[in-house]
GULUM-149555 format. One line per 3 residues: for each residue x, y, z of C-alpha. Coordinates in steps of 0.25 Angstrom, whole numbers, always signed. Example, Ala and Ser with C-alpha at 12.3 -4.5 7.8 and 13.67 -1.06 7.14 Angstrom:
residues 2
+49 -18 +31 | +55 -4 +29
//
This chain:
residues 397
+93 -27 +38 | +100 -17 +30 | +95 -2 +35
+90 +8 +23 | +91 +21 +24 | +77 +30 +24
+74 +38 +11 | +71 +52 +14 | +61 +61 +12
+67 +64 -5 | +68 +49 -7 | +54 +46 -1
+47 +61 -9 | +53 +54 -22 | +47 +40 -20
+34 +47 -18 | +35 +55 -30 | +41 +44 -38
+30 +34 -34 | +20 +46 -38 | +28 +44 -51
+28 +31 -54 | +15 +27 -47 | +21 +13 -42
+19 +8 -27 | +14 -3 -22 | +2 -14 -22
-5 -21 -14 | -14 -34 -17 | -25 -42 -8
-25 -56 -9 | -40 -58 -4 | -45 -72 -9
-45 -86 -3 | -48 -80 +11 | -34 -72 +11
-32 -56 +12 | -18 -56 +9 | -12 -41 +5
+1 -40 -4 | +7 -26 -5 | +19 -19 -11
+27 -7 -9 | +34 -1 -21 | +41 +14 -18
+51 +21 -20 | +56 +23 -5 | +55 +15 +6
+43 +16 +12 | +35 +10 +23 | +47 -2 +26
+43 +2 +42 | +33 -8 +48 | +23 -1 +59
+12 -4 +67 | -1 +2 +74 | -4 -3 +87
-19 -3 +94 | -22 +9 +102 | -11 +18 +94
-18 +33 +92 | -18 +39 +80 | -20 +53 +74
-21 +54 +59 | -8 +63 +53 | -13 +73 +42
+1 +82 +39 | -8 +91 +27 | -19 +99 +34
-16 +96 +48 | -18 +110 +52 | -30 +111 +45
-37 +99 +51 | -43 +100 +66 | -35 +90 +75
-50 +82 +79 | -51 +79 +65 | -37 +70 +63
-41 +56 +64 | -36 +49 +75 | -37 +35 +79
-33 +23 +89 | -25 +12 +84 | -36 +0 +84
-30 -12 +76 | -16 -14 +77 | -9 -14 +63
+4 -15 +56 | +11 -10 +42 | +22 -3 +34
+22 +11 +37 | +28 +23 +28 | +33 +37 +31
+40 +36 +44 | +31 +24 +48 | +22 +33 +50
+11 +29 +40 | +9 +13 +37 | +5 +10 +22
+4 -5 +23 | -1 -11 +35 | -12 -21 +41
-19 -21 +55 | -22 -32 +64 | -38 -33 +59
-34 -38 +44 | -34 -24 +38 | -23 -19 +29
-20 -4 +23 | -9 -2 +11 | -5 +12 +7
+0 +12 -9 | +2 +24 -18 | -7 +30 -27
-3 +40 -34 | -12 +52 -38 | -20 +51 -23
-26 +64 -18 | -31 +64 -4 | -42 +72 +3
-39 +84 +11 | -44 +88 +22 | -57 +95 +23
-62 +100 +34 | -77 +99 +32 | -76 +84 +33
-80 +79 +45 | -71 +67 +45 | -59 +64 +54
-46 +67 +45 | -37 +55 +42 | -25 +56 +35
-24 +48 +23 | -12 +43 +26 | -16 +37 +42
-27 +28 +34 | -19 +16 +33 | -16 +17 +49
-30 +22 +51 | -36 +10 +47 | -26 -2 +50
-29 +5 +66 | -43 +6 +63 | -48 -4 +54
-53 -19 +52 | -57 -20 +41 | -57 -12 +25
-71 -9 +28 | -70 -1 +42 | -56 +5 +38
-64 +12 +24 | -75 +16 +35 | -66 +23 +43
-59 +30 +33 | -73 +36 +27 | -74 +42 +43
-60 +49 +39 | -57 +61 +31 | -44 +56 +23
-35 +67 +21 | -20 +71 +13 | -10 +69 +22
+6 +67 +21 | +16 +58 +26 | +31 +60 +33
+42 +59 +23 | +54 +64 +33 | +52 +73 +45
+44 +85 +43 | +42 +80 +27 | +29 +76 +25
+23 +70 +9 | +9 +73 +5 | +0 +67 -6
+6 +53 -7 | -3 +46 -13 | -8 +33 -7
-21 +24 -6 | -23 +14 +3 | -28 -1 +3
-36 -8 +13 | -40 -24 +15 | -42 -32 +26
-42 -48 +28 | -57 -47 +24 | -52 -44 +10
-59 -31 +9 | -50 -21 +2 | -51 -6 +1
-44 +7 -7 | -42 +21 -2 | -37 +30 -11
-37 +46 -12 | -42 +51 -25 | -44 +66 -28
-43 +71 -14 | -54 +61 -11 | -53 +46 -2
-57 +35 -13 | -61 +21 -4 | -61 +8 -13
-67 -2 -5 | -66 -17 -9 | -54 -11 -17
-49 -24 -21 | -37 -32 -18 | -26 -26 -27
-20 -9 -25 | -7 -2 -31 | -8 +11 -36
-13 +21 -45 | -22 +23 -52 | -32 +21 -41
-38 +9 -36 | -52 +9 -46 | -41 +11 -58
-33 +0 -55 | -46 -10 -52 | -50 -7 -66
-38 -9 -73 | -34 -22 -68 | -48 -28 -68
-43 -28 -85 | -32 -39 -81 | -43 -48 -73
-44 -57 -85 | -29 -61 -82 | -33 -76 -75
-23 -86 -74 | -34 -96 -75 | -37 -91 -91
-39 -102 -100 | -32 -97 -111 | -26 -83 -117
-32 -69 -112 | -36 -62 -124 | -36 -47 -119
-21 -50 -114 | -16 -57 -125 | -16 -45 -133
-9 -36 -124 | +4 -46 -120 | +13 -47 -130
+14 -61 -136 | +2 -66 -127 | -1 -78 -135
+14 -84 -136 | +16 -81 -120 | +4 -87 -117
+4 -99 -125 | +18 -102 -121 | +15 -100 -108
+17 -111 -99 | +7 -108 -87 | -5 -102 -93
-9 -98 -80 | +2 -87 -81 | +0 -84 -95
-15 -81 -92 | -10 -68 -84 | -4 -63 -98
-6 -47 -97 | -4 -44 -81 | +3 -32 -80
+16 -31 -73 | +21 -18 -71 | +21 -11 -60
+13 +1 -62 | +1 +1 -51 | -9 -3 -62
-2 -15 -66 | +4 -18 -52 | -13 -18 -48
-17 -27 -60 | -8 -38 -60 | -11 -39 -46
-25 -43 -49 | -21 -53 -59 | -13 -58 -49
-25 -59 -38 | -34 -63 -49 | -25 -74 -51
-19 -78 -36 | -28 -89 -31 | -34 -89 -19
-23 -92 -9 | -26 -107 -2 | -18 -102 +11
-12 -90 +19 | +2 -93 +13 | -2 -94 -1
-9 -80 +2 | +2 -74 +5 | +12 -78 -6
+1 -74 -15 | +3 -60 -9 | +19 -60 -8
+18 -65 -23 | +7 -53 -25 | +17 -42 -20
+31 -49 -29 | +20 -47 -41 | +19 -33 -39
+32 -29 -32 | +38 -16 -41 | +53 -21 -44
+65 -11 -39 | +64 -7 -54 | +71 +7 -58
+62 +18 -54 | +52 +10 -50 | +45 +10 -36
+48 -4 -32 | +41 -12 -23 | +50 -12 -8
+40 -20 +1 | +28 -29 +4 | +18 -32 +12
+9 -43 +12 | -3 -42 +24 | -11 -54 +28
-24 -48 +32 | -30 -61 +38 | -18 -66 +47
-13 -51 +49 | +1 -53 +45 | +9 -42 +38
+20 -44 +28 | +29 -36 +22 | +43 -37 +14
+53 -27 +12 | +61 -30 -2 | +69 -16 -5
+71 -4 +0 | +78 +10 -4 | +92 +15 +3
+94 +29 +7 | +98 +31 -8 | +88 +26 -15
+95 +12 -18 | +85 +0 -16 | +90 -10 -3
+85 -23 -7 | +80 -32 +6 | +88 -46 +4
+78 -55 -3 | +80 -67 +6 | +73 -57 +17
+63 -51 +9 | +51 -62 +15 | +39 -53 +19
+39 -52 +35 | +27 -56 +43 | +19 -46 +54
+10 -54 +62 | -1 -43 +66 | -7 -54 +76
+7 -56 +82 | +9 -39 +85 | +4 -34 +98
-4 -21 +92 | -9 -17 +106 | +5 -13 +112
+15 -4 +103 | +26 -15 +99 | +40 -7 +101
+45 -17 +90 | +34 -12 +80 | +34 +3 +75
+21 +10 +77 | +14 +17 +69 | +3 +30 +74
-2 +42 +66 | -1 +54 +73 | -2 +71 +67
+11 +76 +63 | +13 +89 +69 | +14 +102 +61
+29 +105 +66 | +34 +91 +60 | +27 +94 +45
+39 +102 +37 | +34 +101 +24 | +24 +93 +18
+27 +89 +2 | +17 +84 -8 | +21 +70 -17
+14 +78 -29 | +25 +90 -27 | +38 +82 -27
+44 +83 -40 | +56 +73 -36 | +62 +62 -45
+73 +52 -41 | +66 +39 -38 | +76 +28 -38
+80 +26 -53
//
């Protein structure tokens, strides 16, 4: 495969404060009917993030890596913890923090942009250990079974700001994130950090993009729930917002399609959020394992963010079988050290398949990159930059 060049720290600061812009990046989608748990994820930035594969293996040790108020918190408080399930995923920021990955028990934690996040900082008259809020997702693929004893653990933790490594001695703080975790139960839950303060959604649904935040988005798609393909006959609400309703839908050969008259289809998290649930609402329940899947490769096509100019296109995929423990991913384009788009050949641009049940989690595998959290000293933190401070332009035009 043709070798890209890495962005820098300029190129990687301007995606981030372009994605602040622009609010565009990523969604994720749970097919969880017909006995399947099926995830369907999307990665749309402005930089190549996240295109190194790693792995946690059992037994690994782990210390939680805080970067803003190390000094000021006692060493006996970071959380630290032993790798108990194996667990494998798309790590970001020098493979140093995974954003989309899945363990060996069924449980799965995604990592997607939410814009206008404020996270808690640390306050020393809480008991709790400290965990940094970016270690969560490999906190609980190494800890957890199951959505409900990964939301137990982290209510024992005291979640705090952090910041991750852009280039050596570069660190980012205030990127904002939230997190989403299902398992092959088909339980689902949301963590997001709202006014300095950890917000847990629990049975958070099936569908997350972006901002606004999760409770925003779950009422404004529940307005296009009456778009069913089974209607019987024209939808009244939406016939007066689509131009020319009647002659389309008349005209219209498969009414089936004509019924889902009114679904938005532009890429802005809240449409990107709602027309994935008119597309669950309207996905059958999937009669086998492959017809699961395809649902979930044609879930991720639907919302994929095109290399449009100035936008924050969509550059990989993942697809993650909860119940069978197989993780997919697909890589369709990526940026050269100039900020010119490298297109992967579309005749190799099939997801690839990680069998879980096929990795030896016991035993570090020297083919497999490892991934472990551990304190970044003092002497290797130059300078530590705020996303809200940048006041950079030049995303690709």
């Amino acid at each position: 495969m043709k070798k890209i060049n890495k962005l820098g720290l300029g190129a990687l600061i301007t995606g981030l404060f372009s994605m602040e812009n622009q609010g565009i990046a990523c969604s994720d989608v749970f097919i969880n009917k017909g006995g399947y748990h099926i995830e369907a994820r999307t990665l749309d930035f402005l930089v190549n993030l996240a295109f190194e594969n790693r792995a946690g293996f059992i037994g690994t040790e782990n210390k939680t890596d805080i970067i803003i108020d190390a000094d000021k918190i006692p060493a006996d408080k970071l959380a630290t913890w032993k790798n108990k399930y194996g667990y494998f995923g798309r790590a970001a920021f020098n493979g140093s923090k995974i954003i989309d990955g899945m363990n060996t028990e069924g449980l799965s934690v995604a990592i997607l942009y939410l814009p206008g996040s404020k996270f808690p900082a640390y306050d020393p008259k809480d008991q709790k250990k400290v965990l940094s809020a970016y270690d969560v997702a490999s906190f609980l693929l190494s800890q957890a079974a199951s959505v409900a004893e990964g939301i137990h653990l982290l209510r024992t933790y005291q979640l705090v700001q952090s910041a991750v490594q852009a280039e050596s001695g570069i660190f980012i703080k205030d990127i904002p994130i939230h997190y989403v975790i299902r398992d092959k139960t088909g339980d689902s839950a949301a963590v997001e950090f709202v006014d300095g303060k950890v917000k847990i959604y629990e049975k958070a649904g099936d569908i997350i993009t972006n901002s606004p935040p999760l409770d925003w988005q779950l009422k404004n798609a529940a307005h296009y729930d009456s778009l069913l393909a089974t209607n019987t006959g024209p939808n009244e609400e939406f016939s007066k917002t689509v131009y020319d309703y009647n002659e389309i839908y008349e005209t219209a050969k498969h009414k089936g399609e004509a019924n889902l008259l009114g679904m938005l289809g532009d890429y802005t998290p809240p449409s990107r959020f709602a027309r994935a649930r008119v597309l669950l609402n309207n996905l059958p329940a999937p009669t086998s394992r492959a017809v699961a899947l395809a649902q979930a490769s044609s879930l991720n096509d639907s919302l994929a963010v095109p290399p449009l100019k100035g936008a924050a296109l969509t550059i990989w995929s993942t697809i993650k079988d909860l119940d069978k423990g197989v993780f997919y991913d697909k890589n369709m384009l990526r940026y050269q050290a100039d900020r010119s788009l490298y297109a992967y050949p579309i005749t190799s641009s099939a997801y690839t398949a990680y069998d879980l049940n096929a990795m030896d989690f016991k035993v570090p595998d020297p083919a497999v990159a490892e991934l472990s959290v551990h304190p970044t000293s003092s002497e290797q933190i130059k300078k530590i930059i705020s996303v809200d401070s940048i006041k950079l332009t030049g995303a690709e035009e």
